[in-house]
Structures are given as structure tokens and as C-alpha cells.
C-alpha positions in Angstrom: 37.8 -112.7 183.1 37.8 -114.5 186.3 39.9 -117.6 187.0 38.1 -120.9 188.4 39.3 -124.0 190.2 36.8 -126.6 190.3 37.2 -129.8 192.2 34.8 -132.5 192.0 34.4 -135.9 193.3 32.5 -136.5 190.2 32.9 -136.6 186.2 29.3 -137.1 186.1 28.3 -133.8 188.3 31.5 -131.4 186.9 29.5 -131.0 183.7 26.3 -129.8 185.0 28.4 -127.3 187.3 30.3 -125.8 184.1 26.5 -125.5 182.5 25.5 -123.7 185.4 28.6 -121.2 185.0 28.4 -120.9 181.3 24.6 -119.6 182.4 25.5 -116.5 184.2 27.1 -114.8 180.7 30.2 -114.3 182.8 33.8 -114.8 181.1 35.7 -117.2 183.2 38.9 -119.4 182.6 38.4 -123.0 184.5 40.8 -125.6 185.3 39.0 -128.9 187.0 40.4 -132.0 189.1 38.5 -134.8 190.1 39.2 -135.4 193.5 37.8 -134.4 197.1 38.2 -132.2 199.7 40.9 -134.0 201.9 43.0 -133.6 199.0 42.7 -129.9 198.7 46.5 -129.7 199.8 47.2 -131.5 196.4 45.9 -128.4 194.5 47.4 -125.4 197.0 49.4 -123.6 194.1 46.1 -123.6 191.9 44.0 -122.4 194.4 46.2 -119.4 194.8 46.3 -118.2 191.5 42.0 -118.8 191.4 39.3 -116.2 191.8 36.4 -118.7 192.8 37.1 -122.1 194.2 34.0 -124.9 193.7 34.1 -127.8 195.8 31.9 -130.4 194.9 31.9 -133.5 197.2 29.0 -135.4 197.9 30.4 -137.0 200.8 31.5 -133.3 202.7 31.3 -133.4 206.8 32.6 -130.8 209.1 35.6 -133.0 209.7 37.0 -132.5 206.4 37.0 -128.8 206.6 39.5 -128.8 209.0 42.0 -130.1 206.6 41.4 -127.1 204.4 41.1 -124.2 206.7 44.9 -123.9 206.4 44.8 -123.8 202.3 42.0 -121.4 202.3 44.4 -119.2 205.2 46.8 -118.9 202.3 44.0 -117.2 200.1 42.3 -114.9 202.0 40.5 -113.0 199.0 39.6 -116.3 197.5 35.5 -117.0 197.0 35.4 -120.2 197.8 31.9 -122.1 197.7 30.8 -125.9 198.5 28.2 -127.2 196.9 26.6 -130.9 198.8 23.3 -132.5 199.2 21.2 -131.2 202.2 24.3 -130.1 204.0 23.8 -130.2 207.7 24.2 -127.7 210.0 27.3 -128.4 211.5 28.8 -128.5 208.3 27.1 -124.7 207.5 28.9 -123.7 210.8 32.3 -125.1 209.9 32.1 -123.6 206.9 31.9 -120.3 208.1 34.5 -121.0 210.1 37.4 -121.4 207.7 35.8 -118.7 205.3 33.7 -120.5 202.9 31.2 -117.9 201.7 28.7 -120.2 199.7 27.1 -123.5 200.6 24.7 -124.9 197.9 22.7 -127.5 197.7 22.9 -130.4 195.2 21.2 -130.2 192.2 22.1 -126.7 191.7 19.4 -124.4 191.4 19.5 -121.6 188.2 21.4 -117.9 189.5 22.9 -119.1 192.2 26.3 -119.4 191.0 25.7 -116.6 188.4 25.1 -114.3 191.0 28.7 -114.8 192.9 30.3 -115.1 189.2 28.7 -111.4 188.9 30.1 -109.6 192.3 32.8 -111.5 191.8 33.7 -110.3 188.1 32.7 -106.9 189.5 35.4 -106.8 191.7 38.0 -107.8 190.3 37.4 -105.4 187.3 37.0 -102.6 189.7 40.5 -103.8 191.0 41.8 -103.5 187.7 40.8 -100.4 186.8 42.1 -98.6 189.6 39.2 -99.2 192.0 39.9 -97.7 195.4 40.4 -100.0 198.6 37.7 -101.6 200.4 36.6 -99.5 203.1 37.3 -101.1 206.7 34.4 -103.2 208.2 33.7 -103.0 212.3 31.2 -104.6 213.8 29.9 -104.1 217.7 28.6 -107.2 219.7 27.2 -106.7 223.0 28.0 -109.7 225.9 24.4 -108.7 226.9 21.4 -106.5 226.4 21.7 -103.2 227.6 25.5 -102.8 227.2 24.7 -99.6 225.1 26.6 -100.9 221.5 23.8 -98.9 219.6 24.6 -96.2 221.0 28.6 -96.6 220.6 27.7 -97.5 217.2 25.9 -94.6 215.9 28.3 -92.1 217.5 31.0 -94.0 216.0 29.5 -93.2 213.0 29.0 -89.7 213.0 32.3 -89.3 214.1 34.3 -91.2 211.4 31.7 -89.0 208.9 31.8 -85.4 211.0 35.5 -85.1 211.9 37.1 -87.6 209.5 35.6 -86.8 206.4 34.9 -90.0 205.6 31.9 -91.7 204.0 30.5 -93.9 206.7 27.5 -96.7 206.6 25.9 -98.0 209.7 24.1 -101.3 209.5 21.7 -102.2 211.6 21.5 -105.9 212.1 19.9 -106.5 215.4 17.3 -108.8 215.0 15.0 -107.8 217.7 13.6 -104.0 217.0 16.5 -102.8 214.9 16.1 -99.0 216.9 19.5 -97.8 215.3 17.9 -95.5 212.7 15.5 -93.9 215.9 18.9 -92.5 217.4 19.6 -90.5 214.7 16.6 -89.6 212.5 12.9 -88.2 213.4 12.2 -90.1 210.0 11.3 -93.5 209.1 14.0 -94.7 206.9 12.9 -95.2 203.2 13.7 -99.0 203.2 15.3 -101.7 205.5 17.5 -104.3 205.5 15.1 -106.9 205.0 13.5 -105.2 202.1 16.6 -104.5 200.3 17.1 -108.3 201.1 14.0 -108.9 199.3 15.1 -107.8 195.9 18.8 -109.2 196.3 19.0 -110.3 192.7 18.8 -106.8 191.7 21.3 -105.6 193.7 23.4 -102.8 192.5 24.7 -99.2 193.3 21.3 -97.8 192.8 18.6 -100.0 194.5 21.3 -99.7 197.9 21.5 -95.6 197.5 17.4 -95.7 197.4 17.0 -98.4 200.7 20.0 -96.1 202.6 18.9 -93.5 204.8 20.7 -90.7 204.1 21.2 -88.8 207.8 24.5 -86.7 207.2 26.3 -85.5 203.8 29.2 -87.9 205.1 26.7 -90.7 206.9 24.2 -93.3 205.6 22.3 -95.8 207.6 20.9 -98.7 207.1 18.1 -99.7 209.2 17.2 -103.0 210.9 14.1 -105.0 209.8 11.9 -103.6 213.2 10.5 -106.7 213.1 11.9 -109.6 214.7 9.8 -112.3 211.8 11.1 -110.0 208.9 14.4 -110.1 210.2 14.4 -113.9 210.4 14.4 -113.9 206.7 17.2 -112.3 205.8 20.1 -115.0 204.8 23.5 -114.9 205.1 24.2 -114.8 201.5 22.2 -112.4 201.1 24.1 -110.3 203.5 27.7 -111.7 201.8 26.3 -109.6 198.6 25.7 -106.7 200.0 28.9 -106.5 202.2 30.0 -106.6 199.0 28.7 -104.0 197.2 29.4 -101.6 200.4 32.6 -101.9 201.1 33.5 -100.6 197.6 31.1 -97.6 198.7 32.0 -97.0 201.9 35.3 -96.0 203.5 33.8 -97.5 207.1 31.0 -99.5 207.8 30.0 -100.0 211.0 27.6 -103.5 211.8 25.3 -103.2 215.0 25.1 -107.0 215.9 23.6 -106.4 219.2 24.0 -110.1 221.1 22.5 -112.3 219.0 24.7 -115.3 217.4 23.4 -117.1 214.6 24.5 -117.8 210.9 23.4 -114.5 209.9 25.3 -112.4 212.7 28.1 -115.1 212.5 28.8 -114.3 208.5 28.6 -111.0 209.7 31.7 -111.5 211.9 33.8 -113.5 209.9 33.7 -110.6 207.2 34.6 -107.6 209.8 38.1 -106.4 209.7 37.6 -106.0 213.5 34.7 -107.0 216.3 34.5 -104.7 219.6 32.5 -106.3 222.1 31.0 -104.2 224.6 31.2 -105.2 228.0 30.1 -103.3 231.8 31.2 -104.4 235.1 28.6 -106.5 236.3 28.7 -110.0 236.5 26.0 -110.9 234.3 27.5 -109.1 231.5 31.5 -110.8 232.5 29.4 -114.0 232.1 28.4 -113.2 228.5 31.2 -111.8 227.3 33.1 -114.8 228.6 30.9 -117.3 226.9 31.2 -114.5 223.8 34.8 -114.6 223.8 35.2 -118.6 223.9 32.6 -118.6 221.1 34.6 -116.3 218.8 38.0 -118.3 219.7 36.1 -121.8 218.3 35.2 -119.9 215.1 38.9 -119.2 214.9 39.4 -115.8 215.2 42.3 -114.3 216.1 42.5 -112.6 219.2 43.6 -109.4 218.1 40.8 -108.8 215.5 38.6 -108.8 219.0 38.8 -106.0 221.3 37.4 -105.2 224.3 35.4 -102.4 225.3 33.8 -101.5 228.9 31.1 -99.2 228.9 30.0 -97.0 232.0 33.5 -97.6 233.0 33.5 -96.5 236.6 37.3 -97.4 238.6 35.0 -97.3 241.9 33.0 -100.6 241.4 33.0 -103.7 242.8 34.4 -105.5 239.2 37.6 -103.6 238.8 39.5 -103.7 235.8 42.0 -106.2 236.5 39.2 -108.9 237.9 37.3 -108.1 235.0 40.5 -108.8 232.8 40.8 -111.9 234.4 37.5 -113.3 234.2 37.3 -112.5 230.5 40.9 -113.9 229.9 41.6 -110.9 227.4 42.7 -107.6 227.8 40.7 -104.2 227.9 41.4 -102.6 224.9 39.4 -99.1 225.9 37.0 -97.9 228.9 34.5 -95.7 228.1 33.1 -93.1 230.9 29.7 -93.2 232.6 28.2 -89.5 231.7 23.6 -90.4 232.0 22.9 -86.7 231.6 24.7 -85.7 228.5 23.7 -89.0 226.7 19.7 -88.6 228.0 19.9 -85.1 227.0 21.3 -86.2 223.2 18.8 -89.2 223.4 16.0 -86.8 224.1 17.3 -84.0 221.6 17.9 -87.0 218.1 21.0 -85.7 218.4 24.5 -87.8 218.6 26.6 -86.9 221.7 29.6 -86.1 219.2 27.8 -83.6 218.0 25.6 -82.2 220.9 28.1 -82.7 224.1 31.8 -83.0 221.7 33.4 -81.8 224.7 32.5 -84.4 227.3 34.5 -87.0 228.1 32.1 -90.1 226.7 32.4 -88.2 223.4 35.9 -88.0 223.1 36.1 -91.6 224.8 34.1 -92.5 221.7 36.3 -90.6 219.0 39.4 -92.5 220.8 37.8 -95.7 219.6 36.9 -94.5 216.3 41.1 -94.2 216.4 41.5 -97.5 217.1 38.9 -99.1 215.2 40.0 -97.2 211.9 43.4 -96.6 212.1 44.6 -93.4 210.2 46.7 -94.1 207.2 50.1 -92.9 208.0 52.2 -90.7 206.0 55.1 -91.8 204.2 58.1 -90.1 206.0 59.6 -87.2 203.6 63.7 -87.8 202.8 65.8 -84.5 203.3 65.1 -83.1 200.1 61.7 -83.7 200.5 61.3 -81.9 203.8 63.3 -79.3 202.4 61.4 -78.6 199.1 58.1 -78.9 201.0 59.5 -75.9 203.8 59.3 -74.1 200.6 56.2 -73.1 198.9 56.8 -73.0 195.3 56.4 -69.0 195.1 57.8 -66.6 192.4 61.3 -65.5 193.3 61.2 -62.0 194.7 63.8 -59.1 193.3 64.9 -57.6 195.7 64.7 -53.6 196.3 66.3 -51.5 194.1 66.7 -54.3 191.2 
């Protein structure tokens, strides 16, 4: 059962909304108030304790979001969804700012709340029963084309899945040629993202393991649409769902954004547990990734979840670290080394530099980050006992000669 907070600005609309849940077939428990948006404060306690929160407001601009970003702050797991007619596009963006993950259209059109209700319900019965931790989300943005994030990103990947042991999934969301898949495969992948997209209502565990491309035991990918029209379809609620599904799947996964911003990328972003934007010192790219960084600071994010990264790093050029520091106004979280050969000779073998050049210092560079992107858990300190018993295998006692 999943617990709902619905407030409307109507008794006429609530009604049609609760028709609309009882539809999907899934078990909720709802509690309503008529009211609107600025009065979300009113209701903060409620909110808390919901799974889904409905807003329905007829009269919703991005002003009044700002009133609630601070409630929904407080509920970071909460769904929340908005549903006004023909909302604009500066309310879409603010949105997405605060964390609203749903924006739908008045009159409601059949599935569409059915289909949150169902992840939704999913999840939480997964959490109930024991379901393991969603897996860590990264994704890589690059201040400008060329900076070389799909190549960070698909070494990060075989890293986390080679020498962690993890189960890894790299999605390719660049929007031009979506080339991620080319890096590490001499195969075309069996689907793409915009063709899992395509059949998004019958999303589940199966339908993702046959659109995957399966390039190490440890290592799935996901590849981009290769077309830059295909790609144009693919919505960001259609992405929300299968975040989703893959973070119960996945104990990493990896988003190549490459430098486009837009709704899609954006909902991207606001999911990630941490973005690392890929800069090189040039001018042209400080330019970007200053522009990138004032962008990501007006969607509110905070500024550790961003980090830094300068690839090619060479301490000889012209744009030294501390200029390019300066110019950015944030601090370089990790440099990554210049090394053309090694990575032409992996490029021109399919194979990762991790794996084909693990010794260089652009590989271990690149298992560094994987470090600091994905933090290992940390083991609980042993008390004395515990150190003591564990010095001590738990062998047969020996008799000693002559006994």
C-alpha cells in the first residue's frame, strides 16, 4: 500500500483524480485538502509521512514553486507530481528544479498516473522486503565537445565492474551520435535507448536485460539513440522510469550526458547522486564550464554534488590550475594526465585503457575517480574482542605432543 497526499484547488477536479488512481489497480491510502500550492507549508507534517504527493492547481506559475522547494527539501524520496493545464515551460523548468518528477496536463489522460502508482508500489515493496540499496548514480557533462567524458565514462565503467566487482550500467545519453557503445563493443547493441523508450509502458526487468548490451560479466551498456531525430523523442519521464528500474539493478550507473542541456539531460542531473564535469585548459572550454557551472547553481544544486575534473591535465600550459580555479569559481576536484598513445592504441584495439594500459598513469588517474565518484563502504571498526576473536581463526584446538 502506498500512502497519498492530494491537494487540490478544486472539489470538482479531486474526484476525477481519485478515478484516475483507483484505475491503475494499485492499493493506496489517500488523504486530500482543498487548497493550493502556496499553502503547501500548511500540510508539511502530511507530506512527510506520504509516498506520492498530487498537486492540482489550475492557477500553478514558476513563482509558486519557490515557496515549496523547501517542503519538498524535507522529503527527498517523495514522488511528487503537478498536474495543470498546458503548463508552460518555465513552469516544466522550475519544476525540475525543486524535484518534482511529473508534470501532467489537465484533463488527465488514462496510465499516466497508473504508471508512477506502479514503480512507485514497486519500490516501496522492494524496500520492505529487504530490497537492497539503490546503486549510486554519476553522471559526466562535458563544458564542451571534445573534452573526452565518453571516454572517462566507459573506463569508469569497466573499472567499477573489473576491479570492484560491481555490477555497473553505462547510459549513453548524448543526443548527437550516441558513440559510447563503439568504444567498447565490435557489435551493434541489440537495442537503444530510444527503442526501449518506445515500449516504456512495458517496462520491466526483462524488456531492460534484452535492450542492454551485455559487454563484461560485471558491465552492461546502454546505447545512445545514434540518431540525433530518434533521440529527440525520448522524454524525461520516460527516462524518470527507467532510472528507476536501474538503480534497483545496478550497484553504479554511469550517465554520458555529453554537453547538451535540455529537459531530458536536465532530469538526468537532478536524479545523479553526483555530476563530474569535464573540463581542459583552454579557454573555450573555461568559458563553457563557467556558463555550466552558473547553470547548475540556478537549478539549485549543491556545490558539492559537482566536481570538477580537467582532462589532458598538463602543469606546463598557459591555463594553470589556479587561473583555471579562478575562472570557474570552484575547485578542481581531480586532474587527469595527457597519455595520446596509450589511449589511440586502446581506441584502435576496442579495448578500455583499464584493461589494455592498467599500468599507465591516465588509467590509474581514472580508477582514482572511480574512488571518488563511488566511495567504498567503510567497515565498521571491530571493538577489542572483536579484533581479538577475528586474529583467531576458529580452528580445532590442537593436543599437544605426547597427550
Amino acid at each position: 500500500m502506498i500512502d497519498i497526499f492530494l491537494i487540490s484547488s478544486s472539489a470538482e477536479r479531486a474526484p476525477h483524480i481519485v478515478a484516475r488512481l483507483d484505475e491503475s489497480g494499485v492499493v493506496y491510502r489517500l488523504r486530500i485538502a482543498y487548497c493550493t500550492l502556496r499553502q503547501l507549508r500548511m500540510h508539511a507534517r502530511a507530506i512527510r509521512s506520504a509516498d506520492l504527493l498530487i498537486v492540482d492547481d489550475v492557477d500553478l506559475s514558476a513563482r509558486d514553486l519557490d515557496g515549496a522547494e523547501e517542503t519538498l527539501a524535507c522529503s527527498p524520496v517523495l514522488h511528487c507530481m503537478l498536474v495543470t493545464p498546458a503548463p508552460s515551460t518555465a513552469l516544466l523548468t522550475a519544476a525540475m528544479r525543486v524535484g518534482v518528477r511529473d508534470v501532467l496536463s489537465w484533463p488527465l489522460e488514462a496510465g499516466k498516473i497508473g504508471a508512477a502508482l506502479t514503480h512507485i508500489a514497486a519500490k516501496k515493496n522492494a524496500e520492505n522486503a529487504g530490497g537492497r540499496r539503490a546503486g549510486r548514480l554519476v553522471s559526466l557533462v562535458s563544458s564542451k565537445g571534445g573534452s573526452g567524458t565518453t571516454l572517462i565514462a566507459v573506463n569508469l565503467a569497466y573499472s567499477l565492474a573489473s576491479l570492484r566487482n560491481s555490477r555497473v550500467l553505462l547510459i549513453d545519453l548524448s543526443q548527437q551520435f550516441g558513440d559510447a557503445s563503439l568504444l567498447i563493443a565490435d557489435k551493434p547493441p541489440p537495442a537503444t535507448l530510444a527503442d526501449l523508450c518506445s515500449q516504456i509502458d512495458h517496462l520491466d526487468a526483462g524488456l531492460l536485460d534484452a535492450c542492454v548490451m551485455r559487454v563484461h560479466a560485471n558491465l552492461d551498456v546502454l546505447a545512445g539513440a545514434g540518431d540525433p531525430l530518434k533521440a529527440a523523442e525520448v522524454q524525461p519521464a520516460q527516462l524518470e522510469q527507467i532510472l528507476w528500474l536501474v538503480r534497483e539493478r545496478y550497484d553504479a550507473v554511469l550517465i554520458d550526458i555529453g554537453q547538451s542541456l535540455n529537459p531530458l539531460t536536465i532530469r538526468a542531473l537532478d536524479r545523479s547522486d553526483a555530476i563530474c564535469m569535464v573540463v581542459r585548459q583552454n579557454l573555450l572550454y573555461l568559458h563553457g564550464g563557467r556558463r555550466m557551472l552558473d547553470i547548475f547553481r540556478e537549478l539549485g544544486y549543491p556545490s558539492g554534488k559537482v566536481r570538477v575534473v580537467v582532462n589532458q591535465y598538463d602543469k606546463n600550459a598557459a591555463v594553470n590550475l589556479p587561473t583555471l580555479e579562478q575562472t570557474l569559481g570552484a575547485k578542481v576536484a581531480h586532474q587527469l594526465p595527457r597519455d595520446e598513445k596509450r589511449v589511440n592504441e586502446a581506441l584502435n584495439r576496442g579495448v578500455p585503457l583499464v584493461i589494455s594500459a592498467h599500468d599507465s598513469g591516465l588509467a590509474q588517474g581514472i580508477c582514482l575517480l572511480a574512488d571518488m565518484l563511488w566511495p567504498a563502504p567503510v567497515e565498521p571498526r571491530k571493538g577489542m574482542l572483536g579484533r581479538l576473536f577475528a586474529a583467531r581463526p576458529n580452528a580445532p584446538p590442537q593436543l599437544k605432543p605426547g597427550h
